[in-house]
GUVOZA-671531 format. One record per residue (C-alpha): residue number from 1; residue in three letters; x, y, z. Coordinates in pm, 1 decimal, m for minus. Layout:
! GUVOZA-671531
+-----+-----+----------+----------+----------+
|   i |  aa |        x |        y |        z |
+-----+-----+----------+----------+----------+
| NUM | ala |        X |        Y |        Z |
...
+-----+-----+----------+----------+----------+
This chain:
! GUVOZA-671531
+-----+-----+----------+----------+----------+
|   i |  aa |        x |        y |        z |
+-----+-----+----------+----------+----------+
|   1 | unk |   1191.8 |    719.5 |  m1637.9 |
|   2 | unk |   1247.5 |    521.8 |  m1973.2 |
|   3 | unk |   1332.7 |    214.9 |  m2029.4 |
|   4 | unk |   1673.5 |    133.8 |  m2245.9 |
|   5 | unk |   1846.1 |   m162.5 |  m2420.9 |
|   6 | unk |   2203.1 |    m33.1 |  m2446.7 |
|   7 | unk |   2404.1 |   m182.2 |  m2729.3 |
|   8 | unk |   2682.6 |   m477.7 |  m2631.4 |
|   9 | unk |   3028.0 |   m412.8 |  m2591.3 |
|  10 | unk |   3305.0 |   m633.7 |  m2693.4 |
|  11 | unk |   3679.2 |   m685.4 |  m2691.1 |
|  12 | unk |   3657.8 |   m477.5 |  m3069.3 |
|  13 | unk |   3464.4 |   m186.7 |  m2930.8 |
|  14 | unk |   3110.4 |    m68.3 |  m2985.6 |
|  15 | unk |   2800.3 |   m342.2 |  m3185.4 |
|  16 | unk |   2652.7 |   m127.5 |  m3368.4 |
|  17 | unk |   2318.7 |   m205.5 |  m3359.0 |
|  18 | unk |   2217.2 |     m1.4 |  m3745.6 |
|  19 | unk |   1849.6 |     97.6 |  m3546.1 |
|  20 | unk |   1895.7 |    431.0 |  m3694.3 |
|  21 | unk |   1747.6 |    558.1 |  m3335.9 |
|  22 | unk |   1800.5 |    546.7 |  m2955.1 |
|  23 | unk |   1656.8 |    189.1 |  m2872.5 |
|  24 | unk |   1455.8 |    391.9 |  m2569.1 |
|  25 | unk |   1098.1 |    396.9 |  m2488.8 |
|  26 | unk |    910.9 |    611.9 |  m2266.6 |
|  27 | unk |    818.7 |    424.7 |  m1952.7 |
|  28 | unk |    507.1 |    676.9 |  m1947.3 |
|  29 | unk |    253.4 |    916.1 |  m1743.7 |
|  30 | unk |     61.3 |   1161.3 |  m1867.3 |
|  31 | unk |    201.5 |   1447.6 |  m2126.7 |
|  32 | unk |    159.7 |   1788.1 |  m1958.2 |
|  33 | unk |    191.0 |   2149.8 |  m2127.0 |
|  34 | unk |    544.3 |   2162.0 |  m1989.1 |
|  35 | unk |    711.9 |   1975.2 |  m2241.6 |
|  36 | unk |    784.7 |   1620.0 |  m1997.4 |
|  37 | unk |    562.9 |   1332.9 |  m1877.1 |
|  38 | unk |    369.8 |   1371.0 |  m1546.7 |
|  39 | unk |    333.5 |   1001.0 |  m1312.4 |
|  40 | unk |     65.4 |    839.6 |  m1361.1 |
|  41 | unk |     16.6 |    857.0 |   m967.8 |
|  42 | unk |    148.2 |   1252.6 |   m993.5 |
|  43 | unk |   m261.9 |   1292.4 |   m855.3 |
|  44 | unk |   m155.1 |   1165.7 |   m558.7 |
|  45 | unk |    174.6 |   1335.1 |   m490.7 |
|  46 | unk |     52.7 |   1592.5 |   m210.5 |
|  47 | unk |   m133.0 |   1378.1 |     m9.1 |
|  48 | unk |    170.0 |   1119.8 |    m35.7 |
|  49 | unk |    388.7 |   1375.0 |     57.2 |
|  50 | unk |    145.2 |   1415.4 |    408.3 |
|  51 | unk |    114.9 |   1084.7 |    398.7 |
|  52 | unk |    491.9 |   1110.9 |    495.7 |
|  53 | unk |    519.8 |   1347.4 |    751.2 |
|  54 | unk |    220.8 |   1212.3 |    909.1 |
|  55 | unk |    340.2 |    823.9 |    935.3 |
|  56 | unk |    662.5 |    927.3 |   1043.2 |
|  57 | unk |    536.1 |   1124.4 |   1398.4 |
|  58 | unk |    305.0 |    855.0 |   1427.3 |
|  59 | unk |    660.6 |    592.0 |   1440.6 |
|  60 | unk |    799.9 |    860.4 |   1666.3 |
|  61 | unk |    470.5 |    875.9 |   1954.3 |
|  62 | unk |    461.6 |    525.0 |   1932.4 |
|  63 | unk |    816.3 |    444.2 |   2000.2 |
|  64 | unk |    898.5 |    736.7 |   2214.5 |
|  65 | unk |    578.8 |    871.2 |   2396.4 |
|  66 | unk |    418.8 |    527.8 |   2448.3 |
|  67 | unk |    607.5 |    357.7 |   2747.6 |
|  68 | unk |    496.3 |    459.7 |   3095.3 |
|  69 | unk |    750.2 |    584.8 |   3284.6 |
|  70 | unk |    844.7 |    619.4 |   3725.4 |
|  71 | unk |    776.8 |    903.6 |   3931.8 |
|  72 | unk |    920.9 |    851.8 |   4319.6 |
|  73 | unk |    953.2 |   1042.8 |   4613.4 |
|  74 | unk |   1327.2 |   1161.9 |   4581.8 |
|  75 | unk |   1571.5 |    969.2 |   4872.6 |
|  76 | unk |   1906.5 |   1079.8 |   5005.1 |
|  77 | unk |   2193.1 |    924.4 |   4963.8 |
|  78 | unk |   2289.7 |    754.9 |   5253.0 |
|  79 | unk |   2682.1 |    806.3 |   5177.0 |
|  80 | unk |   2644.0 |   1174.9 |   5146.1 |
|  81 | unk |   2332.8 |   1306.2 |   5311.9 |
|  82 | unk |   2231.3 |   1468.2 |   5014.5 |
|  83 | unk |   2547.4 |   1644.0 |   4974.5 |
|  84 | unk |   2699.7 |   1507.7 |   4706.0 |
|  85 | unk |   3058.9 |   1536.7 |   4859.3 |
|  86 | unk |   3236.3 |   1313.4 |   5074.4 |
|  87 | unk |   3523.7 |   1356.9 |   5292.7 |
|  88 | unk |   3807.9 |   1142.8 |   5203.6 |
|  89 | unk |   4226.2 |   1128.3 |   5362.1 |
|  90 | unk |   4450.3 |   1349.9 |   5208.9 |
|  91 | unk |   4857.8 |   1342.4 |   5260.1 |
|  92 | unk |   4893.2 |   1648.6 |   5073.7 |
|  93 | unk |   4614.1 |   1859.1 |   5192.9 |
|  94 | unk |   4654.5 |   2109.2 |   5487.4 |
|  95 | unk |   4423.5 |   1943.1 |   5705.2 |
|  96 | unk |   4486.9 |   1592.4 |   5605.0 |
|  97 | unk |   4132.4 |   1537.7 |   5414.0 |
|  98 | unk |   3951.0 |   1693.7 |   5118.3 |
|  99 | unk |   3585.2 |   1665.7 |   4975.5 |
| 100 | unk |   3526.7 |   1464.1 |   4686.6 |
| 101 | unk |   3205.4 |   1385.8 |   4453.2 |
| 102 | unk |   3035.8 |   1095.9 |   4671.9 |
| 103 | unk |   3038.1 |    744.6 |   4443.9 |
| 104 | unk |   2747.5 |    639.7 |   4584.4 |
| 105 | unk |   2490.5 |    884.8 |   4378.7 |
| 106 | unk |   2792.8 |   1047.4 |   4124.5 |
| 107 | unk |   2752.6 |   1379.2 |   4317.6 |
| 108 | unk |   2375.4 |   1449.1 |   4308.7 |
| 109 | unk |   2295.0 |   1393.0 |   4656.7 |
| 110 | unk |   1977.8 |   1153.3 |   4550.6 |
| 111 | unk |   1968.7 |    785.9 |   4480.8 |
| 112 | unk |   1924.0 |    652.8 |   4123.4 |
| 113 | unk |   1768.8 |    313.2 |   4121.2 |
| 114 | unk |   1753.0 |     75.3 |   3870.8 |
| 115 | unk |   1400.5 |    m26.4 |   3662.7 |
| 116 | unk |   1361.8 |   m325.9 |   3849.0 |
| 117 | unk |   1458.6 |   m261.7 |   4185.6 |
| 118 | unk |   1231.4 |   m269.9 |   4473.4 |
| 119 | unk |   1182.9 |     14.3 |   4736.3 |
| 120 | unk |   1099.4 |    m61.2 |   5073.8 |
| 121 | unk |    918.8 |    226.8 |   5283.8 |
| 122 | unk |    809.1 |    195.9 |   5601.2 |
| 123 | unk |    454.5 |    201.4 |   5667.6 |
| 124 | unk |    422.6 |    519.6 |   5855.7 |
| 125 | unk |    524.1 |    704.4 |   5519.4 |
| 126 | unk |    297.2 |    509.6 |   5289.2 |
| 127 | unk |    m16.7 |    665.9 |   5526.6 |
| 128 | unk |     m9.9 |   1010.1 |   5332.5 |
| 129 | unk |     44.1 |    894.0 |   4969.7 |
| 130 | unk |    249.0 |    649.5 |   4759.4 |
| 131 | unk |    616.0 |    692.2 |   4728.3 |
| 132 | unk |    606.7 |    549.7 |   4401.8 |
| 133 | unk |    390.0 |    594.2 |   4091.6 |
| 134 | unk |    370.2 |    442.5 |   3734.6 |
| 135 | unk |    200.2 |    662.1 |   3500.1 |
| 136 | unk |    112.5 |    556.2 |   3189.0 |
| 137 | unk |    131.2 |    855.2 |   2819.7 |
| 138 | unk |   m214.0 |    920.7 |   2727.8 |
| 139 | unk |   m281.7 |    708.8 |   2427.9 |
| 140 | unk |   m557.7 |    961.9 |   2229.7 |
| 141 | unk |   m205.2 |   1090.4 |   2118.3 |
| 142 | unk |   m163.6 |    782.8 |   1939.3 |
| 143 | unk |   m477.7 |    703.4 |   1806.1 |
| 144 | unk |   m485.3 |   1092.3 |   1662.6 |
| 145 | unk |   m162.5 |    998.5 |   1439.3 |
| 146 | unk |   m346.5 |    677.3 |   1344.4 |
| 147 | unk |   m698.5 |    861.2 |   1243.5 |
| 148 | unk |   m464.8 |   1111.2 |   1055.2 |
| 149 | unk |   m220.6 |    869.6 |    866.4 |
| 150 | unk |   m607.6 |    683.9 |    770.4 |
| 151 | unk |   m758.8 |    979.3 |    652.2 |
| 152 | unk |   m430.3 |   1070.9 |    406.3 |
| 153 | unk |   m414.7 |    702.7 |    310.3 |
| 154 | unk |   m781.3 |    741.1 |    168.5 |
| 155 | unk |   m670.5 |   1050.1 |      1.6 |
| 156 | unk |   m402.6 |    872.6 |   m208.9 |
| 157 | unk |   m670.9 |    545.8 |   m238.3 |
| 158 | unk |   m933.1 |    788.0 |   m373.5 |
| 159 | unk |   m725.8 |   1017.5 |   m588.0 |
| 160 | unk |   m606.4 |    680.6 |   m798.5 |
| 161 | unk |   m951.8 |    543.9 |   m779.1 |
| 162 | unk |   m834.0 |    236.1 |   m634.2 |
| 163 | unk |  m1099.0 |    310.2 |   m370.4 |
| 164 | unk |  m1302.3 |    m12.8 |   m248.8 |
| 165 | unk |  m1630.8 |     32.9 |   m421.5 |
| 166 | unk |  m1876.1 |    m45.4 |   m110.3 |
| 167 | unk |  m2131.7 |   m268.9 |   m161.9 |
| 168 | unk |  m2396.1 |     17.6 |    m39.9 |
| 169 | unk |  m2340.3 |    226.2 |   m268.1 |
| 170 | unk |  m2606.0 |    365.7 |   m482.9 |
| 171 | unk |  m2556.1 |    216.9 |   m875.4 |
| 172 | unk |  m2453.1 |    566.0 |  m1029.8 |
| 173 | unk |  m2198.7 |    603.1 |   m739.2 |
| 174 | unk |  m2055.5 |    251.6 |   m815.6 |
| 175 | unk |  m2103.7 |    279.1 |  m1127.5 |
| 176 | unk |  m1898.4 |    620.6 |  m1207.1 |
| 177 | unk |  m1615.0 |    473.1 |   m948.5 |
| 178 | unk |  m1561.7 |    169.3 |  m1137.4 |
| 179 | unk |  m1555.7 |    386.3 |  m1453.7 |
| 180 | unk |  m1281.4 |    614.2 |  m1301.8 |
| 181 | unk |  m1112.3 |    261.3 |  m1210.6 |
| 182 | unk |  m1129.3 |    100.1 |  m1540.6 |
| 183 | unk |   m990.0 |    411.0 |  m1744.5 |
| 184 | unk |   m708.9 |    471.3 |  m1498.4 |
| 185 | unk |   m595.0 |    148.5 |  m1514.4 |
| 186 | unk |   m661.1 |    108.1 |  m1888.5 |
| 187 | unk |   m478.5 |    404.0 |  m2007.8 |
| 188 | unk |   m120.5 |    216.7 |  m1798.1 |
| 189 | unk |   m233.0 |    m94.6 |  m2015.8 |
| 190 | unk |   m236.8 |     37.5 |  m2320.0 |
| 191 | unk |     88.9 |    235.1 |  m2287.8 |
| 192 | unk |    266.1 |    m93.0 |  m2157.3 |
| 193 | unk |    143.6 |   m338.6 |  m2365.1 |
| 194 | unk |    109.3 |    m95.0 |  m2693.8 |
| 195 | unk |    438.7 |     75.6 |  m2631.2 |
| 196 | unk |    671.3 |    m85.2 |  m2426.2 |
| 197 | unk |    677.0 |   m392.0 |  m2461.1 |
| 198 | unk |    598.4 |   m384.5 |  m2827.5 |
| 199 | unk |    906.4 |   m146.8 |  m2872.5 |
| 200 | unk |   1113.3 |   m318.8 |  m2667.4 |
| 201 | unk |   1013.8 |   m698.7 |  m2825.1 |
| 202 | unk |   1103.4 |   m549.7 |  m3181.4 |
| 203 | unk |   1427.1 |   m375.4 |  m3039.1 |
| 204 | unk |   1526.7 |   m803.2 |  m2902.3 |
| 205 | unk |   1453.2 |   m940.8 |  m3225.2 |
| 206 | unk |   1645.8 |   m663.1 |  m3421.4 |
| 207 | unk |   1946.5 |   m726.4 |  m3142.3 |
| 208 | unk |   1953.7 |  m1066.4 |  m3211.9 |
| 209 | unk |   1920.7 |  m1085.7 |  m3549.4 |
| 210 | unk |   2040.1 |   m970.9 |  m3896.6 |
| 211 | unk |   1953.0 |   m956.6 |  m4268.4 |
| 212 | unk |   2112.0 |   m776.6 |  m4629.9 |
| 213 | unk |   1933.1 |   m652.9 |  m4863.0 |
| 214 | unk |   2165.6 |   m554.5 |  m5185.1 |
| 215 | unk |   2489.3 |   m616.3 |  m4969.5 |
| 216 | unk |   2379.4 |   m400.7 |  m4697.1 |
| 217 | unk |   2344.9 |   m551.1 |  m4325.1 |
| 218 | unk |   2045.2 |   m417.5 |  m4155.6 |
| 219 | unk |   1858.2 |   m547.0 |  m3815.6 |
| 220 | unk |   1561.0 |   m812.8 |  m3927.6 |
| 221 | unk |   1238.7 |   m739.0 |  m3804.0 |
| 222 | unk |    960.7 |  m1054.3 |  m3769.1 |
| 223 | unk |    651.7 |  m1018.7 |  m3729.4 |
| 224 | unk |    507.0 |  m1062.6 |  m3323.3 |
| 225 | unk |    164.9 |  m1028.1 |  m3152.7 |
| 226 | unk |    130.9 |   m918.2 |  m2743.3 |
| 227 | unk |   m189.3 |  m1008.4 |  m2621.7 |
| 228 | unk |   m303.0 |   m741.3 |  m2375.3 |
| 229 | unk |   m583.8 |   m781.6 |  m2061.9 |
| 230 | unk |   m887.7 |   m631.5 |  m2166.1 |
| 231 | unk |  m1087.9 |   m685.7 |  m1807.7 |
| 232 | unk |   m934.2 |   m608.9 |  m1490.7 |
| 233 | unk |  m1180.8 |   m677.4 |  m1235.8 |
| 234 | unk |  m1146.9 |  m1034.1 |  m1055.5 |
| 235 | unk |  m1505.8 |  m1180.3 |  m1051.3 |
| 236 | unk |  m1562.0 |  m1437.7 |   m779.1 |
| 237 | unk |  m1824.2 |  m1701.8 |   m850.7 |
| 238 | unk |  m2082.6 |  m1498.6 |   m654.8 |
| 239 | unk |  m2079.9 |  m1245.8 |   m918.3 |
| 240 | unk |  m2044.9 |  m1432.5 |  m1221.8 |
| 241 | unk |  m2350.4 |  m1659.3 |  m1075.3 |
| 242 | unk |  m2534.0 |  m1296.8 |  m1017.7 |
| 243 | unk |  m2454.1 |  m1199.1 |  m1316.8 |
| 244 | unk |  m2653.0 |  m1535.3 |  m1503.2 |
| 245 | unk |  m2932.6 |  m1467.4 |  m1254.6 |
| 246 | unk |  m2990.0 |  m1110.0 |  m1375.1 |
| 247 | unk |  m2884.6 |  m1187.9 |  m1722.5 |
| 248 | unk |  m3198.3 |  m1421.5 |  m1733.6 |
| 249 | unk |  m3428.6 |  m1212.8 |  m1531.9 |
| 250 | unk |  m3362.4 |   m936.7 |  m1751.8 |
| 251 | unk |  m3467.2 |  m1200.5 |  m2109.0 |
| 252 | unk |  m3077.7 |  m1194.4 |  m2218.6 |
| 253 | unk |  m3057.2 |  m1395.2 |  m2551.7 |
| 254 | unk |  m2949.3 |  m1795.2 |  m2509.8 |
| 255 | unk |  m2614.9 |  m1729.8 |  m2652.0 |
| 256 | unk |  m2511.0 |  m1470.6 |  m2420.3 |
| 257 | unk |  m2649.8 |  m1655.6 |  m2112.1 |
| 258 | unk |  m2431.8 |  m1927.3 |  m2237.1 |
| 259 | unk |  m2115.4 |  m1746.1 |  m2238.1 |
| 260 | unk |  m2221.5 |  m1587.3 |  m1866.9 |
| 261 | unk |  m2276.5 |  m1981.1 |  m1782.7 |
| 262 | unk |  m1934.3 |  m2083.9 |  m1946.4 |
| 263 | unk |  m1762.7 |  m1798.2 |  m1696.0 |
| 264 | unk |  m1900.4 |  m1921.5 |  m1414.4 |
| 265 | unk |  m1787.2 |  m2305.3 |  m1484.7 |
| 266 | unk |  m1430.1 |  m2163.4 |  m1553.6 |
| 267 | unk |  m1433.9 |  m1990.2 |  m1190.6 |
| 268 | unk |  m1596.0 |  m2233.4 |   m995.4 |
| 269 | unk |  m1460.4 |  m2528.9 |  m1149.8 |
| 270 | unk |  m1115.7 |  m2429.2 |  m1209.4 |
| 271 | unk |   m924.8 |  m2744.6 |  m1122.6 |
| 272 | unk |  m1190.0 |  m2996.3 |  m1283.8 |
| 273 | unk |  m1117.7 |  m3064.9 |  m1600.3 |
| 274 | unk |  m1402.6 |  m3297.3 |  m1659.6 |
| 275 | unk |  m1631.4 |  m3100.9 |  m1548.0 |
| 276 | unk |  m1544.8 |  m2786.3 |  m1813.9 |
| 277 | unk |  m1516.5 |  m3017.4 |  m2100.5 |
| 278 | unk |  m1889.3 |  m3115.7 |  m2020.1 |
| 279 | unk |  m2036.8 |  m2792.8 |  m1955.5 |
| 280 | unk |  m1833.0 |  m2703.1 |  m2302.7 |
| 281 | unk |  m2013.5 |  m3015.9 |  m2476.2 |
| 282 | unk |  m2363.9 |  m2959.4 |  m2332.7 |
| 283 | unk |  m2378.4 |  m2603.4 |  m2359.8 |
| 284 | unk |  m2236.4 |  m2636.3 |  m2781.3 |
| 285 | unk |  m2496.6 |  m2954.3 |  m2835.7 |
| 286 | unk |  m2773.4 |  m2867.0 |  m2640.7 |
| 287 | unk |  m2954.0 |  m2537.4 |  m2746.2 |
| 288 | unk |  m3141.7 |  m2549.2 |  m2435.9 |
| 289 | unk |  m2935.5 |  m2607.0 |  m2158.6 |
| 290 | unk |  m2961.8 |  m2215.8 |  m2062.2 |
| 291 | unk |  m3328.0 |  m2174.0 |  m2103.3 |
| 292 | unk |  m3586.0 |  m2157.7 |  m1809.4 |
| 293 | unk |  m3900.8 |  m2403.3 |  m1783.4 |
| 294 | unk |  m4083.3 |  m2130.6 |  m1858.3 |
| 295 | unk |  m3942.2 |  m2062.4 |  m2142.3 |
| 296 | unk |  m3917.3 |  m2431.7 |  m2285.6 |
| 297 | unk |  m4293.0 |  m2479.2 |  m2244.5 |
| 298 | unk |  m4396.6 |  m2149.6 |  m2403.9 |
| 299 | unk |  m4174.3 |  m2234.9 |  m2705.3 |
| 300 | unk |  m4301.9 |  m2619.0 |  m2690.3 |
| 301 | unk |  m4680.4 |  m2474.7 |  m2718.8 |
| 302 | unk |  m4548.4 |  m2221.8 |  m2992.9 |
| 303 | unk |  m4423.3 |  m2558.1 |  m3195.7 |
| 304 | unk |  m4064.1 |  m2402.0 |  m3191.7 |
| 305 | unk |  m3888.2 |  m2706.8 |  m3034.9 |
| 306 | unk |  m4020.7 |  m3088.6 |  m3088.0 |
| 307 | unk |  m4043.2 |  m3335.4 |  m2833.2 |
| 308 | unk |  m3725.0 |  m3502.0 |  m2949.9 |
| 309 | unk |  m3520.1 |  m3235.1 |  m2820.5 |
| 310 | unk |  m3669.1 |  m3190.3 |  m2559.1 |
| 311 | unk |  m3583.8 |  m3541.0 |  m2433.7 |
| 312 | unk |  m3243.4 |  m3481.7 |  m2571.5 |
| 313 | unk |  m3213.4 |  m3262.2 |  m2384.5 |
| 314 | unk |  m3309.7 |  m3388.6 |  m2075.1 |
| 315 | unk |  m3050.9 |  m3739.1 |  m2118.9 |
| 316 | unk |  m2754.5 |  m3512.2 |  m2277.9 |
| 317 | unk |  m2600.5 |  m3494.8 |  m1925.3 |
| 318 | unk |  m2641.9 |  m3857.2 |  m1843.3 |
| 319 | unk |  m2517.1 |  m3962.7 |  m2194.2 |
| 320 | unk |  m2218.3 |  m3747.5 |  m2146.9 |
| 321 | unk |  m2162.1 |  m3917.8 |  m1758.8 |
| 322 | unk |  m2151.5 |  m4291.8 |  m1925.2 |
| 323 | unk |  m2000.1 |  m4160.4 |  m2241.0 |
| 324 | unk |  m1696.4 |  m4063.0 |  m1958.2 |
| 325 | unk |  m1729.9 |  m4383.4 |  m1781.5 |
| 326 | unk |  m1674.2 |  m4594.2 |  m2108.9 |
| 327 | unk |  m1419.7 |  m4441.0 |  m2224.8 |
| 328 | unk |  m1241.4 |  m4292.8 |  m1986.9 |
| 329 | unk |  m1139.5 |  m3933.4 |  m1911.2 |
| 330 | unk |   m794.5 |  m3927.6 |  m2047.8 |
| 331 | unk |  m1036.9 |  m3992.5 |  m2414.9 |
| 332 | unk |  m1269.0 |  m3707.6 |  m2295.8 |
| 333 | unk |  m1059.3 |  m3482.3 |  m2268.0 |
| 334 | unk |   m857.2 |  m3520.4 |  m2582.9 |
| 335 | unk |  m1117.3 |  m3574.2 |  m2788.8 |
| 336 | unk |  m1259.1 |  m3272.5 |  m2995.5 |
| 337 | unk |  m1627.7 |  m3208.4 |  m3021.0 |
| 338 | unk |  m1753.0 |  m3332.1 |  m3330.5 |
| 339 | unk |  m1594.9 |  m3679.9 |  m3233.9 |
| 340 | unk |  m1769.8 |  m3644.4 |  m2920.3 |
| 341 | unk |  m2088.4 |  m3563.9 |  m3061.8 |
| 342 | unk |  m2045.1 |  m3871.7 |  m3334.0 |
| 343 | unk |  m2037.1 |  m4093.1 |  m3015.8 |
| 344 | unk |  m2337.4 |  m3945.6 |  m2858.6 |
| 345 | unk |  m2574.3 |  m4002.1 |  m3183.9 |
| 346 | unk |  m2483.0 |  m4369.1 |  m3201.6 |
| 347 | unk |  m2582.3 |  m4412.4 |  m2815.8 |
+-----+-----+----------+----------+----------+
C-alpha cells in the first residue's frame, strides 16, 4: 500500500512539480528478507483466514439449520385417492375419457398443506400417537460454531496483543502484555507520524508553493513540527488516583506526586475549569499541598518548614475560593500566575 500525491493536471498538460522524486511514501509494515513490506497485522493472517471460514458456517447453521421444521402423518388426497391421476371427458379419446395429473395435490397422491393451516383428526387416531410433530434442530450445533469463531477471535486478539490485560493477572504477566502492547502500537506511531505524515506535509507545502534561487524555480520547503502521542493507554480516574496512592506509599519525591496529582485533576475534572486553574495555583504556590501529615510534622520537628507556611498552607485554598468570589472567574481564569500570586500576598 503507499500513499501518493499525484501531480495536477491542467488544460496545458502536466505541473511539474521539480521534487526530483516520486512524491510516494510507504504506508508501512514490517521489512521482511523478501525484498517487500509485511502488514503490520500479517501475525494474524492465518487465524483471520479461519476466522473466515469459521464465521461464515456459523451464518449458514444459524440461518439454515436453526428453524424447526413439521413432520405429519402423510394424508391422501381426497380428489385422487392417492393416485395422482384423475379421470377427466375426452371427445377425442377412444373411450371418451383420459387420466390426467389430479390438481388437487399436482400428481403426488398426498396433500401439501400450508404452514399455518390446521389439521383436524379424529380422536380415535390421535389414541396411538400424534399426527403431527414440531421438532426443533439441536442447538449444540450452534453454540459449537460460536465457541469456535471465539476461540479464533482470541487468536487474532492475542497475536496483535490487543488482548484485555485481566485484572488477575500476576504483575510479570501484565506487565510483559502491556509491553508487547506498547511496542506494537508504538512502532505504527512512529512510522505514521515520523514518515507519513511528515513526508506527505513537506510534499503539500512544496505543491503549494514556489521559490528561485539564481533564476531557477524550485518547490519551497518551510520548516513544520508534528507532535506525535507518546502514551497510549486511557487512564480512568481510578488509576491515576491509584497511581498517587502508591506513588506516596512508595516515598515518591513532592514534585512527581504533584504531576501524578495534576493528572488526576485533568481526568476527573475535565469540564471544570475553575477547578484546574486552582489545583494549578495551589499545587505551583504551595510546596506542600502533596505531602502527608506525617511527613509535615517530621519536617516541622526537623526545622525544615516554619510555622508560617504551614498556616499558608492551610488558608491557600480558602484564599484562592474568595480570591474567585471577588473577582470573578472570567479574571481567574485569564489571569496568569504570578498576577495571581501578587493578589494572594496582599490578602
Amino acid at each position: 500500500m503507499a500513499l501518493a500525491y499525484l501531480a495536477a493536471t491542467d488544460v496545458n498538460g502536466y505541473y511539474a512539480h521539480l521534487l526530483g522524486r516520486l512524491p510516494i511514501s510507504i504506508a508501512g509494515g514490517v521489512w521482511n528478507t523478501q525484498g517487500y513490506f509485511d502488514s503490520y497485522y500479517s501475525k494474524a493472517k492465518a487465524a483471520a483466514d479461519d476466522f473466515v471460514s469459521a464465521y461464515s458456517a456459523a451464518q449458514l447453521v444459524d440461518k439454515e439449520a436453526s428453524h424447526p421444521y413439521i413432520v405429519e402423518a402423510s394424508t391422501d388426497c381426497p380428489d385422487c385417492r392417492g393416485m395422482g391421476q384423475v379421470q377427466q371427458d375426452c371427445n377425442s379419446c377412444p373411450n371418451g375419457v383420459e387420466l390426467v395429473s389430479c390438481g388437487g395435490c399436482g400428481g403426488s397422491g398426498q396433500i401439501s398443506r400450508n404452514p399455518g393451516q390446521h389439521i383436524i383428526v379424529p380422536q380415535d387416531k390421535l389414541k396411538d400417537g400424534s399426527r403431527i410433530q414440531i421438532i426443533n434442530p439441536d442447538v449444540s450445533i450452534n453454540a459449537h460454531h460460536r465457541n469456535v469463531c471465539t476461540q479464533v477471535m482470541g487468536l487474532i486478539i492475542e497475536a496483535l496483543h490487543l488482548q484485555k490485560t485481566d485484572e488477575a493477572q500476576s504483575g510479570v504477566a501484565k506487565a510483559i502484555d502491556q509491553e508487547r502492547l506498547y511496542k506494537f502500537i508504538s512502532n505504527i506511531s512512529n512510522h505514521v507520524f515520523d514518515k507519513l505524515l511528515t513526508d506527505t506535509l513537506r510534499d503539500i507545502i512544496a505543491y503549494r508553493n514556489a521559490g528561485a534561487t539564481g533564476g531557477t524555480l524550485h518547490p519551497a520547503e518551510y520548516p513544520f513540527r508534528v507532535v506525535k502521542p507518546t502514551q497510549f493507554r486511557i487512564k480512568t480516574s481510578a488509576d491515576l488516583l491509584q497511581e498517587y496512592s502508591t506513588g506516596k506509599q512508595a516515598g515518591m519525591p513532592a514534585f512527581i506526586r504533584k504531576r501524578m496529582a495534576m493528572d488526576f485533576i485533568d481526568k476527573q475534572y475535565s469540564g471544570d475549569a475553575v477547578m484546574k486553574k486552582k489545583a494549578q495555583l495551589i499545587t505551583q504556590l504551595d510546596s506542600l499541598s502533596v505531602l502527608s501529615i506525617e511527613e509535615i510534622t517530621a519536617l516541622h520537628h526537623a526545622g525544615a518548614i516554619t510555622d508560617a507556611e504551614l498556616q499558608y498552607s492551610r488558608k491557600l485554598p480558602a484564599m484562592i475560593d474568595a480570591l474567585v468570589r471577588d473577582k470573578g472567574e472570567y479574571w481567574f481564569l485569564n489571569t496568569d500566575v504570578c498576577l495571581v500570586e501578587q493578589v494572594l500576598m496582599r490578602v
